[in-house]
C-alpha positions as CSV (number, residue, x, y, z in Angstrom):
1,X,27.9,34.8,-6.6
2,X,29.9,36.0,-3.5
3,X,33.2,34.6,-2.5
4,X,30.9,33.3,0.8
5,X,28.8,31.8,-1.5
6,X,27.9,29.0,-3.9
7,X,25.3,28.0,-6.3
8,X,24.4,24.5,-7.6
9,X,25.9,24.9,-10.5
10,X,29.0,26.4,-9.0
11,X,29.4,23.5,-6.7
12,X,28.5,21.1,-8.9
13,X,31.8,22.5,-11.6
14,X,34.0,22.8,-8.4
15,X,33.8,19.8,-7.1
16,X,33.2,17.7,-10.1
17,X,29.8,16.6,-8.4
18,X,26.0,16.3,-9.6
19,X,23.0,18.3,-8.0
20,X,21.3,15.0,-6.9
21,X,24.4,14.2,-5.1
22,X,24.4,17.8,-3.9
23,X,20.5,17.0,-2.6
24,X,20.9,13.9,-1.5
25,X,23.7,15.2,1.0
26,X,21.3,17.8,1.5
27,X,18.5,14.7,2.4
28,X,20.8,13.3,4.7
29,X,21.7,16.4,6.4
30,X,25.7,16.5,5.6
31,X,25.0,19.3,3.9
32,X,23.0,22.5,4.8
33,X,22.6,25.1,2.3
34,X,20.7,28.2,2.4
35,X,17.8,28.5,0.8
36,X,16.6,30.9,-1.1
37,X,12.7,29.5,-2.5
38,X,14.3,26.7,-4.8
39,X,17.5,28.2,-5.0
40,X,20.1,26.9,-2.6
41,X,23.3,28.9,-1.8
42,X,25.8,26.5,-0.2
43,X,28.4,28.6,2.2
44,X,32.2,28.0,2.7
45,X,30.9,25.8,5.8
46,X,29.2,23.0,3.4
47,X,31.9,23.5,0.9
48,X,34.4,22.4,3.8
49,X,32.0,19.5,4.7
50,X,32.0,18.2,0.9
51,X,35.4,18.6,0.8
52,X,35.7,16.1,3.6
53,X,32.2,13.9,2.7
54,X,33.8,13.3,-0.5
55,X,37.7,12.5,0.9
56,X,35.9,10.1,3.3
57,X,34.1,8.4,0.6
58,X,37.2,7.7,-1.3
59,X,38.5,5.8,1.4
60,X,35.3,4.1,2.0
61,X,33.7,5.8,5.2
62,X,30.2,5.4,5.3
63,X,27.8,8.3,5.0
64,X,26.9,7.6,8.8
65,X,30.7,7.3,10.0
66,X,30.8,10.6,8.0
67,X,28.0,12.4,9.6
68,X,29.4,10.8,13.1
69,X,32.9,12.5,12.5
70,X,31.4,16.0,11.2
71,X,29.4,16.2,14.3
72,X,32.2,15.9,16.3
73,X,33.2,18.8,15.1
74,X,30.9,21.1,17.8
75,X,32.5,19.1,20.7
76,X,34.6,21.8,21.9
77,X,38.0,20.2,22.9
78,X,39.0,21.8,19.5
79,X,38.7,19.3,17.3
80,X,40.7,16.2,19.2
81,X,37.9,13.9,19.6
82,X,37.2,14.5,16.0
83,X,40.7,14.1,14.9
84,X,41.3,10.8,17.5
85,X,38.4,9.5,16.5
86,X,38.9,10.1,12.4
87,X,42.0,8.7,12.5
88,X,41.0,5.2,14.4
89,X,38.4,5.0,11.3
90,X,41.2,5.6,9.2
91,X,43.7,2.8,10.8
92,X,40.6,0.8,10.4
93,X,39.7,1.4,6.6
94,X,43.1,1.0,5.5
95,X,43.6,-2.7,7.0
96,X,40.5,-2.9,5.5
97,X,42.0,-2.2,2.1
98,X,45.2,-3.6,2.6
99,X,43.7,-7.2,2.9
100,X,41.3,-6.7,0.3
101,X,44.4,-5.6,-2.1
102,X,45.9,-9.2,-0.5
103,X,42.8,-11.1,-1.4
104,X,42.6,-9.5,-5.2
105,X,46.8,-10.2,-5.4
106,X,45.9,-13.7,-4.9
107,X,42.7,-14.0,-7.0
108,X,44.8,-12.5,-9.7
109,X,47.7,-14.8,-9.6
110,X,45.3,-18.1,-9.3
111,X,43.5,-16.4,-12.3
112,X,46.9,-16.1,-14.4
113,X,47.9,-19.7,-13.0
114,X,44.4,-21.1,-14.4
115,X,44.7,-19.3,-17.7
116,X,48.2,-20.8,-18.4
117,X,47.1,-24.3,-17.5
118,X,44.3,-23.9,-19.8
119,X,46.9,-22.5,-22.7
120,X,48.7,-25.7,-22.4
121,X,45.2,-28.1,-22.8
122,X,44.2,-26.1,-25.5
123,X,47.5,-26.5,-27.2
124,X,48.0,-29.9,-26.7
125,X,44.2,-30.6,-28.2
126,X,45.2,-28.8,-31.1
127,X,48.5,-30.9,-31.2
128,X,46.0,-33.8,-30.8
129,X,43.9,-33.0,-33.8
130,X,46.5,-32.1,-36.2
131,X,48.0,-35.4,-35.2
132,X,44.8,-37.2,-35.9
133,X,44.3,-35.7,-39.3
């Protein structure tokens, strides 16, 4: 292929991605490759958009805040609505994350806390029973 573009399989080994994903970002028009019969040829255009559907992912955007903040892109006040408005979903997701990451701290420790009181009943049952026998 070109430097311009892409095939599935080129895609797919680049960005560590399957076709279906590639097709259903295609279905949800995210992505928009040319096509060529059933051959689709994706440009450096939708390999910038994966780039950035996948980073939002990671940080847990939905597909529709994703498709919100790629459309901004055609605004025309070069890209500052985009930006400003990427970056308040941002502040957003990671509060988001930081409480969840508070909420799993504290499952975790009243998980450890409930596995050592059980060590100590089962231990003193066993003390029990040996001094039964």
């Amino acid at each position: 292929m070109t430097e311009d573009l892409m095939t599935i399989r080129e895609m797919c080994e680049t960005y560590d991605v399957t076709p279906r994903t590639l097709r259903f970002y295609e279905a949800k028009e995210l992505l928009f490759p040319i096509r060529e019969g059933q051959k689709r040829l994706f440009t450096k255009r939708d390999r910038a958009r994966l780039k950035l559907i996948l980073r939002g992912k990671r940080f847990g955007f939905s597909l529709e805040e994703i498709r919100q903040l790629l459309d901004l892109y055609h605004v025309g006040d070069q890209q500052m609505t985009q930006m400003t408005r990427t970056f308040e979903i941002a502040r957003e997701r990671l509060a988001d994350m930081e409480a969840r990451r508070e909420e799993l701290t504290q499952a975790i420790d009243d998980l450890k806390e409930q596995l050592r009181w059980g060590e100590k009943v089962i231990a003193s049952m066993k003390n029990e029973k040996k001094a039964a026998e």
